[in-house]
N, CA, C and O atoms as a MOPAC input file, in Angstrom:
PM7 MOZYME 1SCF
protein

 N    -21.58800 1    11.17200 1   -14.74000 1
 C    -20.15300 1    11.37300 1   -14.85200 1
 C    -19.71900 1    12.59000 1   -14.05000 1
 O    -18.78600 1    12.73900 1   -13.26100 1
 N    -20.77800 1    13.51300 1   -14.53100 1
 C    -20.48100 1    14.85600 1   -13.19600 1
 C    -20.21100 1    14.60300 1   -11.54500 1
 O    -19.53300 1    15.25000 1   -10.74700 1
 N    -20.92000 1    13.55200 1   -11.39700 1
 C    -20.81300 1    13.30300 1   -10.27200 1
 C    -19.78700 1    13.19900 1    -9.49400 1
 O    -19.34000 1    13.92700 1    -8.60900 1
 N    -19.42800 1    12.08400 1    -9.98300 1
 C    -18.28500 1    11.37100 1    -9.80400 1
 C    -16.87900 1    12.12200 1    -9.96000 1
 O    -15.92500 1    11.83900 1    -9.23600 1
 N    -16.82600 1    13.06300 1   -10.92100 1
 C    -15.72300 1    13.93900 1   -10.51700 1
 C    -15.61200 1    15.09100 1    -9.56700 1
 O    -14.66700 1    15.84700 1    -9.34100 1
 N    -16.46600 1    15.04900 1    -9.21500 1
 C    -17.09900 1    16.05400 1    -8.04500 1
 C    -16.51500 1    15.20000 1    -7.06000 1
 O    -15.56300 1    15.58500 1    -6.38200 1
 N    -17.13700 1    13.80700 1    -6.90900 1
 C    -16.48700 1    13.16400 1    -5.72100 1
 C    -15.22700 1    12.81700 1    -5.31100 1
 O    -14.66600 1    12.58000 1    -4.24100 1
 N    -14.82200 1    12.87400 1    -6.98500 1
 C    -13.05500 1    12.47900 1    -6.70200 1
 C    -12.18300 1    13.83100 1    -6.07200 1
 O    -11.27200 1    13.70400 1    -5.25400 1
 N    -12.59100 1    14.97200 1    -6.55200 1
 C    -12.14900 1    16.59800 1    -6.43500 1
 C    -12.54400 1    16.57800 1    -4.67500 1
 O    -11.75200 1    17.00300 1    -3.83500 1
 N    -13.62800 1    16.12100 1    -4.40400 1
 C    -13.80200 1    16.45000 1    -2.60000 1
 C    -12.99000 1    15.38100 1    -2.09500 1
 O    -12.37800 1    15.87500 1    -1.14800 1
 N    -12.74100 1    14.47900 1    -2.19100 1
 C    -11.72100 1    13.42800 1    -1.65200 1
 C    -10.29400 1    13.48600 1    -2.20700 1
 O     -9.58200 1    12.48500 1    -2.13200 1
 N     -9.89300 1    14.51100 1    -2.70600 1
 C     -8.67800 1    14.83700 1    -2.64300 1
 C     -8.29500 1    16.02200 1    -1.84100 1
 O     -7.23700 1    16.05700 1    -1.21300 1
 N     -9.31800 1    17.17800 1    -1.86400 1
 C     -9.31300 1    18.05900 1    -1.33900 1
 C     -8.72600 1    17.97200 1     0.16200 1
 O     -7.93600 1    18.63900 1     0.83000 1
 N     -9.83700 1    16.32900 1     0.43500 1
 C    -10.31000 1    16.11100 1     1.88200 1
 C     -8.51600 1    15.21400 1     2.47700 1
 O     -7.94400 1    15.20100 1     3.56700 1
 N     -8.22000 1    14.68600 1     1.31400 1
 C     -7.22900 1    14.19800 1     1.36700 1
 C     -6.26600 1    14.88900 1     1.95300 1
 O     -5.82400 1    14.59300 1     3.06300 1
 N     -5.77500 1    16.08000 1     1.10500 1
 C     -5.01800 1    17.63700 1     1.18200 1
 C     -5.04800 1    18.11500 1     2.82200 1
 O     -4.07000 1    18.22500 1     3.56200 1
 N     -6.15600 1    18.30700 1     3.07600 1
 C     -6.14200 1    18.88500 1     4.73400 1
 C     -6.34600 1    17.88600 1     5.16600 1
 O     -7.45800 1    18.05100 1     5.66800 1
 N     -6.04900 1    16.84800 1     5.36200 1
 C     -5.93000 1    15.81000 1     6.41100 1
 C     -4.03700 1    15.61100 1     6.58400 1
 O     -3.14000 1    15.58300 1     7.42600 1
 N     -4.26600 1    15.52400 1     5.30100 1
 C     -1.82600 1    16.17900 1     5.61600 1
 C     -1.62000 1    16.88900 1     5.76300 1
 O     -0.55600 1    16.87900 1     6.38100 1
 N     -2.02600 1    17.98300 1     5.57000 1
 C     -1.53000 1    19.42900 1     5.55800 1
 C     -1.89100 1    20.29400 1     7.32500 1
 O     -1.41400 1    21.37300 1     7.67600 1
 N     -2.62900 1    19.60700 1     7.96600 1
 C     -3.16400 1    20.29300 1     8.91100 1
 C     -2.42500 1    19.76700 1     9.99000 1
 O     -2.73900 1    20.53900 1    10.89500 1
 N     -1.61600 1    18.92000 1    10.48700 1
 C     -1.03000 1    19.05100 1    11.88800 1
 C      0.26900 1    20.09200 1    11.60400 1
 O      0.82200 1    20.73500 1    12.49600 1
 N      0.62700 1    20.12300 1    10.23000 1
 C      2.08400 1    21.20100 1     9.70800 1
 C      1.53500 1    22.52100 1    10.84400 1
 O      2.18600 1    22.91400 1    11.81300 1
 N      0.12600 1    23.05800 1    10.38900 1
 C     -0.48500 1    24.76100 1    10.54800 1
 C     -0.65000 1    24.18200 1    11.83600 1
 O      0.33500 1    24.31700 1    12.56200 1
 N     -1.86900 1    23.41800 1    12.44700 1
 C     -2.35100 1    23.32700 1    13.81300 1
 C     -1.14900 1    23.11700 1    14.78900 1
 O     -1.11500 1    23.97200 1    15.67300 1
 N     -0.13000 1    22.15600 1    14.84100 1
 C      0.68000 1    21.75800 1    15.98800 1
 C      1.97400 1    22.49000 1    15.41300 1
 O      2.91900 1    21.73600 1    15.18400 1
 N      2.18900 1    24.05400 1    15.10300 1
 C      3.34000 1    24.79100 1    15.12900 1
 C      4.94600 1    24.17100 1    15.89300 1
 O      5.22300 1    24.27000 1    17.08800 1
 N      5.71200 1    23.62200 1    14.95500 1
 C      6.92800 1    23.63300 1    15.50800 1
 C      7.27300 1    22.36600 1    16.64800 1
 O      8.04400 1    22.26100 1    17.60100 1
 N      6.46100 1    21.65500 1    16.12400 1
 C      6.27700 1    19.90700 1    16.60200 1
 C      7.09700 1    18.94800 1    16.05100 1
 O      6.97800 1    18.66700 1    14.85800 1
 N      8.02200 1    18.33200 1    16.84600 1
 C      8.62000 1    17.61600 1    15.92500 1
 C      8.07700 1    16.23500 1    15.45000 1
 O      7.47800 1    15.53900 1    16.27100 1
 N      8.22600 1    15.86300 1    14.35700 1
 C      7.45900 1    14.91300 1    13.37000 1
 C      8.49900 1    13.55500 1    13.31100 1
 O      8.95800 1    13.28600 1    12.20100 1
 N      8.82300 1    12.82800 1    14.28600 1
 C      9.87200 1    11.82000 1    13.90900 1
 C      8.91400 1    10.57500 1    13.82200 1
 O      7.76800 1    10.44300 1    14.25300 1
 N      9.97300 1     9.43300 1    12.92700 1
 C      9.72800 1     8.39100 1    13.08200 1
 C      9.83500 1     7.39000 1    13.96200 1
 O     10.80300 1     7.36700 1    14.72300 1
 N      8.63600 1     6.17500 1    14.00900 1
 C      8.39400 1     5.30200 1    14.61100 1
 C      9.33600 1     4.73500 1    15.48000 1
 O      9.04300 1     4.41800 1    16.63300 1
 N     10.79000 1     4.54500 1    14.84600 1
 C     11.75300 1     3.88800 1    15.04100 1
 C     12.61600 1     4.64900 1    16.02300 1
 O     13.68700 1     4.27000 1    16.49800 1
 N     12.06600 1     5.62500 1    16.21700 1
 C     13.65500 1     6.70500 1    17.52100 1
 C     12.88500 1     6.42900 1    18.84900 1
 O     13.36600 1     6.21600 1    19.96100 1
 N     11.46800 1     6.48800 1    18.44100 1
 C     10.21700 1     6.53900 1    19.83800 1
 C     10.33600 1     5.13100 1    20.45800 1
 O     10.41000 1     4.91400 1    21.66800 1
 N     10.34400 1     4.09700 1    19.37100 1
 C     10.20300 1     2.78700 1    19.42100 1
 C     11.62500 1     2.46900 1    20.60000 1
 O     11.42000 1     1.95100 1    21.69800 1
 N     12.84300 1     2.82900 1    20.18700 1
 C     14.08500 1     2.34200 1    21.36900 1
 C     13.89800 1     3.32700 1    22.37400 1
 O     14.29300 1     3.06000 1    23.50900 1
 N     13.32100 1     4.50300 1    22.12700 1
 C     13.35900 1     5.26500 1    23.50600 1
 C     12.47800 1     4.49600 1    24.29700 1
 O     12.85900 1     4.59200 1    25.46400 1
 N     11.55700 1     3.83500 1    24.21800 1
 C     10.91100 1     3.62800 1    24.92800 1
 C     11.15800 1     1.77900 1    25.82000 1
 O     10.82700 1     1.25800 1    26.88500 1
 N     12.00600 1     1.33800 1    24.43400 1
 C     12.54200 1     0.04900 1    25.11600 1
 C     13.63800 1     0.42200 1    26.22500 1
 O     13.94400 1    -0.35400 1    27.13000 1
 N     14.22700 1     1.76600 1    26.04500 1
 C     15.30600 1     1.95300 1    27.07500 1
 C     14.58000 1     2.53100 1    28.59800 1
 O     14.86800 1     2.59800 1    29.79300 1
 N     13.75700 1     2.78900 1    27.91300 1
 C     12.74200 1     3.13300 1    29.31700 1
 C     12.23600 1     2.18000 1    29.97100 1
 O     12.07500 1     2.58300 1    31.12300 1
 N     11.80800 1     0.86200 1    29.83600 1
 C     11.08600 1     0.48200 1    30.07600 1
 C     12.15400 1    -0.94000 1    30.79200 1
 O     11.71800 1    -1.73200 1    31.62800 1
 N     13.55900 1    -0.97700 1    30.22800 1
 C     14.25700 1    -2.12600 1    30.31200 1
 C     15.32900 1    -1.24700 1    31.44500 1
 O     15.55300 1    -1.74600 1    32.54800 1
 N     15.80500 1    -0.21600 1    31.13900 1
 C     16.58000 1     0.39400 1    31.83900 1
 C     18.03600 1     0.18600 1    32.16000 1
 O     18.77300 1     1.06700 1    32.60100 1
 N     18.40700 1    -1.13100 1    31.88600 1
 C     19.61500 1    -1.60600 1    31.78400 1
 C     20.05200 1    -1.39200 1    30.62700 1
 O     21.26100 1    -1.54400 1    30.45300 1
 N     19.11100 1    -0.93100 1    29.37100 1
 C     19.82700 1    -1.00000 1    28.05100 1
 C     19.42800 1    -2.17700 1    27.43300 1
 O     19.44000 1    -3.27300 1    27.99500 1
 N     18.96500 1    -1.91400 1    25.93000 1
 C     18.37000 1    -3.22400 1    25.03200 1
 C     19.46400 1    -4.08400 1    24.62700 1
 O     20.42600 1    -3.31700 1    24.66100 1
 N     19.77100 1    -4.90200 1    24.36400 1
 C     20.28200 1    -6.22000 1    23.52200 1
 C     19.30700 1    -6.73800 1    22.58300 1
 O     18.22500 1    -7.31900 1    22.68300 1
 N     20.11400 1    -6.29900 1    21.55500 1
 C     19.35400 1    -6.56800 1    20.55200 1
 C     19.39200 1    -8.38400 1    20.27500 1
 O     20.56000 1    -8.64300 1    19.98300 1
 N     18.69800 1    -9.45200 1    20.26800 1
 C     18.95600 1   -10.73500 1    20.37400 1
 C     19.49100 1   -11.24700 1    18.73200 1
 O     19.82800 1   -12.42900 1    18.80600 1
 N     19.66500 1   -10.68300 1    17.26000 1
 C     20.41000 1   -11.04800 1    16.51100 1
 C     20.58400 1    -9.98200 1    15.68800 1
 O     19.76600 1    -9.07900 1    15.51700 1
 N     21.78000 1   -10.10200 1    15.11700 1
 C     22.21800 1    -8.79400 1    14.06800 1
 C     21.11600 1    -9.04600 1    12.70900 1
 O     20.30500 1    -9.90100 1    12.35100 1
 N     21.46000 1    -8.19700 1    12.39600 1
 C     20.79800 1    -8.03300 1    11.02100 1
 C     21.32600 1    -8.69100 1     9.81100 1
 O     22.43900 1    -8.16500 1     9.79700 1
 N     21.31000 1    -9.38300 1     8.90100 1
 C     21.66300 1   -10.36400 1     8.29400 1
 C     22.59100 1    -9.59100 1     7.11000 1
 O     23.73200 1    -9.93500 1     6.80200 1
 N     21.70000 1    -8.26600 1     6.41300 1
 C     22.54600 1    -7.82100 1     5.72100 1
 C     24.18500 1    -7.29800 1     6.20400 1
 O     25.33200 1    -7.47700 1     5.79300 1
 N     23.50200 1    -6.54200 1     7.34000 1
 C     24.79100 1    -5.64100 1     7.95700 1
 C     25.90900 1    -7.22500 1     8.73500 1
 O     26.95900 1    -6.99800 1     9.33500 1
 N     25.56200 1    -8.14200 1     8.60200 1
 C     26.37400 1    -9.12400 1     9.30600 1
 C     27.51200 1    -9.54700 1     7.91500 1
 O     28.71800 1    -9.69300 1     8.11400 1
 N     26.91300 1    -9.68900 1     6.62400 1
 C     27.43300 1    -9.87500 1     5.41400 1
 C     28.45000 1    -8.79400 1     4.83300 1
 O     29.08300 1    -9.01900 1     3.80100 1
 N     28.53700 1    -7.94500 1     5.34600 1
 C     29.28800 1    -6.85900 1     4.93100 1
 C     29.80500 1    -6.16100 1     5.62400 1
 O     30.27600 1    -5.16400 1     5.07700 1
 N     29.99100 1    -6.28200 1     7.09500 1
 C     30.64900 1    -6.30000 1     8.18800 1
 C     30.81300 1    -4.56700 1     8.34500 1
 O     31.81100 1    -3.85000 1     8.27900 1
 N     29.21000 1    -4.22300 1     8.60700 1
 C     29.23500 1    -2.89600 1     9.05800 1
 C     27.94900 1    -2.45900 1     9.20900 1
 O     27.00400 1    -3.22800 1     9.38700 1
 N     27.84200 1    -1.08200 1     9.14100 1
 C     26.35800 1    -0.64300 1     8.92200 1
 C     26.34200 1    -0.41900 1     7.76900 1
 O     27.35300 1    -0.26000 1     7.08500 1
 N     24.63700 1    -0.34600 1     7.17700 1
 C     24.46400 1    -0.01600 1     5.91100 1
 C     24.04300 1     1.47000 1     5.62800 1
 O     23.06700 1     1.97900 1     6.17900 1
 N     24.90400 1     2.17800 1     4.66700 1
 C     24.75000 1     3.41900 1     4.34900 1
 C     23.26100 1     3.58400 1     4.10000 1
 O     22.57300 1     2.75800 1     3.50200 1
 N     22.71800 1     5.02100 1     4.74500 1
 C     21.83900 1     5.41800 1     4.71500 1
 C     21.21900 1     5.62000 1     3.19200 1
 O     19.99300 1     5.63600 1     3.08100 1
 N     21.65800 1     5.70100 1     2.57200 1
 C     21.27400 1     5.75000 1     1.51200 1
 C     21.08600 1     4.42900 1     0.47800 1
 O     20.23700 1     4.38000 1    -0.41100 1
 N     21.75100 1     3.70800 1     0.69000 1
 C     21.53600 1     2.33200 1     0.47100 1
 C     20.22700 1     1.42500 1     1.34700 1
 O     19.64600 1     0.42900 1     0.91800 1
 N     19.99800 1     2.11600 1     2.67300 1
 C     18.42900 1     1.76100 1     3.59200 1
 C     17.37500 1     2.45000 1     2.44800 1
 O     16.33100 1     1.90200 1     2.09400 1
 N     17.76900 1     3.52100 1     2.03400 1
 C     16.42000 1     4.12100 1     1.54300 1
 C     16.46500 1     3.90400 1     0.19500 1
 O     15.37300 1     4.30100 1    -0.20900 1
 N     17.26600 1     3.39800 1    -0.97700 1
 C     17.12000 1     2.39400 1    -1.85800 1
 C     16.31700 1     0.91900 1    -1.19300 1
 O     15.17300 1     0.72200 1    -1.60400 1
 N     16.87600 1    -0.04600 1    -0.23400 1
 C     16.09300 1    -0.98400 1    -0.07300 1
 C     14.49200 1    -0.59500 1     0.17400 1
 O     13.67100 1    -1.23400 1    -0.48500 1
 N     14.02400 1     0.40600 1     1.07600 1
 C     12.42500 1     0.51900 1     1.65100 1
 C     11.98300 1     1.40200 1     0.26600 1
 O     10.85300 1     1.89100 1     0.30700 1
 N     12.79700 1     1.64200 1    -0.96200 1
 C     12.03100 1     2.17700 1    -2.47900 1
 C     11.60400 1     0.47500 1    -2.73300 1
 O     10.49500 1    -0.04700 1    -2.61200 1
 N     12.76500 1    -0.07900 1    -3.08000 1
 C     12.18800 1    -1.02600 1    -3.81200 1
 C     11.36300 1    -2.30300 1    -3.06500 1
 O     10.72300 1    -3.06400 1    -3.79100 1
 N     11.38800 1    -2.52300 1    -1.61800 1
 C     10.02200 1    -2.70100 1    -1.06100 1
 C      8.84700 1    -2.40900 1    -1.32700 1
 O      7.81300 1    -3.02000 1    -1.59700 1
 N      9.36900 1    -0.71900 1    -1.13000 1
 C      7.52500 1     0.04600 1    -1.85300 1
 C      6.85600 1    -0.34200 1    -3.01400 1
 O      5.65700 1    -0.56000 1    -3.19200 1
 N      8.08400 1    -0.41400 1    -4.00300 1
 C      7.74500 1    -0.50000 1    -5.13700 1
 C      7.26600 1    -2.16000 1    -5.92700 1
 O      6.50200 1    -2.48900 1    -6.83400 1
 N      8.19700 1    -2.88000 1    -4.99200 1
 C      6.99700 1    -4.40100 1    -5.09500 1
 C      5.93900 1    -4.64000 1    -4.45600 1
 O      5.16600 1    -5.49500 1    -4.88800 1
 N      5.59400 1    -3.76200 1    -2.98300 1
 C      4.69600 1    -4.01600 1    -2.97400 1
 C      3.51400 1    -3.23300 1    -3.48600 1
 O      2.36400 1    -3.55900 1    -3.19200 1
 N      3.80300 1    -2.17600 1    -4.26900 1
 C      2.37600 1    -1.38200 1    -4.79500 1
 C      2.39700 1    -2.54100 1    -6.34900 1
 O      1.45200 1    -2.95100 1    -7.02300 1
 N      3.52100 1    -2.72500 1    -6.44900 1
 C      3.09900 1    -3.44300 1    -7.92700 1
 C      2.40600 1    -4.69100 1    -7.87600 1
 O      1.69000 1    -5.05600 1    -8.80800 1
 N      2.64600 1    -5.63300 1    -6.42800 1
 C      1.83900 1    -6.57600 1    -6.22200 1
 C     -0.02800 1    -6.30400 1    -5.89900 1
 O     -0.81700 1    -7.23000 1    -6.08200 1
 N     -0.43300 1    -5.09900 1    -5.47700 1
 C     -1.05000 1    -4.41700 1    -4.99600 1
 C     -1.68900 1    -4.02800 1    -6.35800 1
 O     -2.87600 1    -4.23900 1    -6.60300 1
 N     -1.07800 1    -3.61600 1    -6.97100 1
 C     -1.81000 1    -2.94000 1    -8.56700 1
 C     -2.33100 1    -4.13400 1    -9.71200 1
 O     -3.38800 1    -4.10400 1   -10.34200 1
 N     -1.19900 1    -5.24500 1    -9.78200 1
 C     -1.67400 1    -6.17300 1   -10.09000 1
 C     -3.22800 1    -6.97500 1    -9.88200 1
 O     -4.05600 1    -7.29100 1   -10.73600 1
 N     -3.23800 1    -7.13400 1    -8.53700 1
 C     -4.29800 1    -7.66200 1    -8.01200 1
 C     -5.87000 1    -6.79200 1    -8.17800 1
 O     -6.87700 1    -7.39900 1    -8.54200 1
 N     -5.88700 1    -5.08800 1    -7.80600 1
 C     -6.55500 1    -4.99500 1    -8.06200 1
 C     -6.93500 1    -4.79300 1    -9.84700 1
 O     -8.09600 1    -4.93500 1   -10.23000 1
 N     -6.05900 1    -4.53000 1   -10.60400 1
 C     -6.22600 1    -4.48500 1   -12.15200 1
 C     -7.09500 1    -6.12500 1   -12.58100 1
 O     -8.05900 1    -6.31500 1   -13.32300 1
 N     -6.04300 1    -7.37900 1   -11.53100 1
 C     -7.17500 1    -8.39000 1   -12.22900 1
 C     -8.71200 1    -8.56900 1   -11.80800 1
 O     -9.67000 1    -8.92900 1   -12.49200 1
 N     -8.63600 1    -8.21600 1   -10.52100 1
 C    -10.12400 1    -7.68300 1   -10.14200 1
 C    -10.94700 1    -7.10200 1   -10.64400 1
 O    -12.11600 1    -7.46400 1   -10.51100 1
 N    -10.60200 1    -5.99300 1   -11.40000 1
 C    -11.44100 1    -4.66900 1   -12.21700 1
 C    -11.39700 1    -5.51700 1   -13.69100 1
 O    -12.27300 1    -5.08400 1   -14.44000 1
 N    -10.63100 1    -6.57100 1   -14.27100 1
 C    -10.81500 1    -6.90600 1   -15.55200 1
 C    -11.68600 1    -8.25800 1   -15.68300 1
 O    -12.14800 1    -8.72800 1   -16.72200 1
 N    -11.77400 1    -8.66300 1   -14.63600 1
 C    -12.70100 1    -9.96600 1   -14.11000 1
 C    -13.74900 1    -9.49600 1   -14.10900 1
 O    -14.67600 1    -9.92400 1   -14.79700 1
 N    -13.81400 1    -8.60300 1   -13.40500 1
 C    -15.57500 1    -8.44800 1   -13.11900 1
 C    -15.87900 1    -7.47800 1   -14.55900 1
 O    -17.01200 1    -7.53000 1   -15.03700 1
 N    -15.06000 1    -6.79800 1   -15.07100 1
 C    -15.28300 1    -5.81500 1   -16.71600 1
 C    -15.62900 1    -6.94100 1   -17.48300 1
 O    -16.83300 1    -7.15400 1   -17.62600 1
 N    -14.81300 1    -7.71300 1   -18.01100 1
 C    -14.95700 1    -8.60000 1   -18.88300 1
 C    -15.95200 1    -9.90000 1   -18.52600 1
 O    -16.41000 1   -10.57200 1   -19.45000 1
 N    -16.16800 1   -10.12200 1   -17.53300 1
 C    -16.85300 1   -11.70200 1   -16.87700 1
 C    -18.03100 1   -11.21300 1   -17.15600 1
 O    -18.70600 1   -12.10100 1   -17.67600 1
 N    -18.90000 1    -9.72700 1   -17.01400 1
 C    -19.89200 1    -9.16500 1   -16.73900 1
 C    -19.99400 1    -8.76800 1   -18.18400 1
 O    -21.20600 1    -8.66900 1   -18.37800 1
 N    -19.32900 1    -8.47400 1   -19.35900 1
 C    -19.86700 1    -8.15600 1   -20.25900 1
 C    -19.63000 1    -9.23200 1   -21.33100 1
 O    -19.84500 1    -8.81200 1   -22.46800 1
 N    -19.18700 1   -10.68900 1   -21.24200 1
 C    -19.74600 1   -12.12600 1   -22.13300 1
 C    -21.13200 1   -11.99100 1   -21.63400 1
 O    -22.05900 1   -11.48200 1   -22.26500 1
 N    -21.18000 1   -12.40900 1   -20.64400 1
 C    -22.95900 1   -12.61400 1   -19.98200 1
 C    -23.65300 1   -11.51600 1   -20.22100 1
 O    -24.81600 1   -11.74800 1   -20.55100 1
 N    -23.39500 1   -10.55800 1   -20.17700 1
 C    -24.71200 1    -9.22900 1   -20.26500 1
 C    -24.94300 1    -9.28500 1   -22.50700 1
 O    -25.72800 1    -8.58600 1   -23.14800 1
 N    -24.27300 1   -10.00200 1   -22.89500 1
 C    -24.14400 1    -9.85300 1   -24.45100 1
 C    -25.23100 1   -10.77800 1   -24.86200 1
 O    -26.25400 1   -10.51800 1   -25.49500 1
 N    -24.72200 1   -12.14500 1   -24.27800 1
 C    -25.74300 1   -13.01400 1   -24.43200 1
 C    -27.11300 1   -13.01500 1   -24.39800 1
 O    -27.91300 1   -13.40800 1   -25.24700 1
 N    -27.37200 1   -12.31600 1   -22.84000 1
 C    -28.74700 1   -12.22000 1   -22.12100 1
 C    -29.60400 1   -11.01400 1   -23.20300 1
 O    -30.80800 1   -11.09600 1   -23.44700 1
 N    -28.62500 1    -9.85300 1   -23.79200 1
 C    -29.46900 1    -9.20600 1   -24.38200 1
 C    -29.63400 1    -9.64300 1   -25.70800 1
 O    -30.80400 1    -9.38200 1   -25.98700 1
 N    -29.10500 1   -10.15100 1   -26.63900 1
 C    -29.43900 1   -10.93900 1   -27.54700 1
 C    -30.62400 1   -11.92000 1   -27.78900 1
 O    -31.21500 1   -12.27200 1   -28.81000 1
 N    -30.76200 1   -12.25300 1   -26.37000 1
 C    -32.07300 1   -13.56500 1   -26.44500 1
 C    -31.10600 1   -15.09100 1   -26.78600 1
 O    -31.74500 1   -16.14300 1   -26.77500 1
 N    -29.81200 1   -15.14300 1   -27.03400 1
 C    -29.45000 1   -16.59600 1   -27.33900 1
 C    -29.43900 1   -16.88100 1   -26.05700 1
 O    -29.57500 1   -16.09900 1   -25.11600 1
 N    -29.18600 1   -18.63500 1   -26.03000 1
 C    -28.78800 1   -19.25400 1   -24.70400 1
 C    -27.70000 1   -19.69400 1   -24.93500 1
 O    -27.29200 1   -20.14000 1   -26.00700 1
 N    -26.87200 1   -19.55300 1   -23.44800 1
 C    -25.62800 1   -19.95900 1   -23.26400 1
 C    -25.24000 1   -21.53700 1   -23.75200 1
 O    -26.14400 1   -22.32700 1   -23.48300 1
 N    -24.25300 1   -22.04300 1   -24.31000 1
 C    -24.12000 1   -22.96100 1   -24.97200 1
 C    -23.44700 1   -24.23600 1   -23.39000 1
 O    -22.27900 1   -24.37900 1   -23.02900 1
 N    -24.72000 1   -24.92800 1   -22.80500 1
 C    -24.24300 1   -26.34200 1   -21.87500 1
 C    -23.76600 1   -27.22800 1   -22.15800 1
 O    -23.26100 1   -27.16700 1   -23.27900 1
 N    -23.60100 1   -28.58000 1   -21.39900 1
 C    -22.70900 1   -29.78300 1   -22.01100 1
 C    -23.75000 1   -30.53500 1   -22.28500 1
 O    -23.64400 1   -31.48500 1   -23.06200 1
 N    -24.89300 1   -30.21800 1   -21.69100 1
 C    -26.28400 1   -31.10100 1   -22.62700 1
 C    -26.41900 1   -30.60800 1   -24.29100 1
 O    -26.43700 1   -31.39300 1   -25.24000 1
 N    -26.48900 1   -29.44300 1   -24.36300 1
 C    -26.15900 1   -28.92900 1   -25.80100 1
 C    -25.62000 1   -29.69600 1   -26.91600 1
 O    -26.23300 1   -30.04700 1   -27.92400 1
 N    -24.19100 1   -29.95500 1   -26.56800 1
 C    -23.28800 1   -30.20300 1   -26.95700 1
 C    -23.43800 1   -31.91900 1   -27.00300 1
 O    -22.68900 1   -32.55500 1   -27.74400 1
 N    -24.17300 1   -32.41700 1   -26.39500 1
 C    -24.35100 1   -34.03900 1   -26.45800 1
 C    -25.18600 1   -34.61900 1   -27.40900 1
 O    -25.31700 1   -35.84200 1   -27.45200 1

C-alpha cells in the first residue's frame, strides 16, 4: 500500500512540473489558443481571405453571434458529458473485472464446482 502512494505522490508531482514549467522556462510567451493560430494561418496560406463554406447552425438560429459566455457554458457541458461518459465506462470496467473475479475466486477456494447445464440435467 506504501507503495503505491508513493507512486501516486511522484506522478502528481511529475504532473505539477510538466504545467508549471513553460510559465518559469519560456518568460513572457504568449500562450494562445489553437483557434487564432488555426485562421492565421488559413489567411496565410489562402491569401485572398477564408470563406468560411457554412455558418454555424446555432449562430444561424438566432441571427447573430453567440455570447462568449454562452460558448463557454456550451464547451462546460461538452466537458462534462464527455468525462461522465468516460467515468461511466471506466467504473463498469473496474466493477466487471472486481466483481466477475471475485464469484470465481470464491468458488475455486472453497473446493465446490461451478454449477453446468449437464448438472442441472
Amino acid at each position: 500500500m506504501k507503495t503505491k502512494t508513493r507512486t501516486v505522490v511522484i506522478l502528481i508531482v511529475l504532473a505539477l512540473i510538466i504545467t508549471l514549467a513553460p510559465l518559469f522556462i519560456i518568460r513572457g510567451a504568449e500562450f494562445e489558443g489553437s483557434d487564432g493560430q488555426g485562421t492565421e494561418m488559413i489567411y496565410e496560406v489562402t491569401e485572398d481571405g477564408y470563406e468560411a463554406w457554412f455558418d454555424p447552425i446555432l449562430e444561424t438560429l438566432i441571427g447573430g453571434e453567440i455570447p462568449g459566455e454562452m460558448e463557454t457554458l456550451f464547451f462546460c457541458l461538452q466537458t462534462g458529458i464527455g468525462v461522465g461518459i468516460l467515468a461511466y465506462g471506466f467504473g463498469y470496467l473496474v466493477a466487471r473485472k472486481k466483481y466477475g473475479d471475485a464469484s470465481g475466486d470464491k468458488s475455486r477456494e472453497s473446493g465446490e464446482e461451478t454449477p453446468t447445464q449437464e448438472s442441472y440435467a
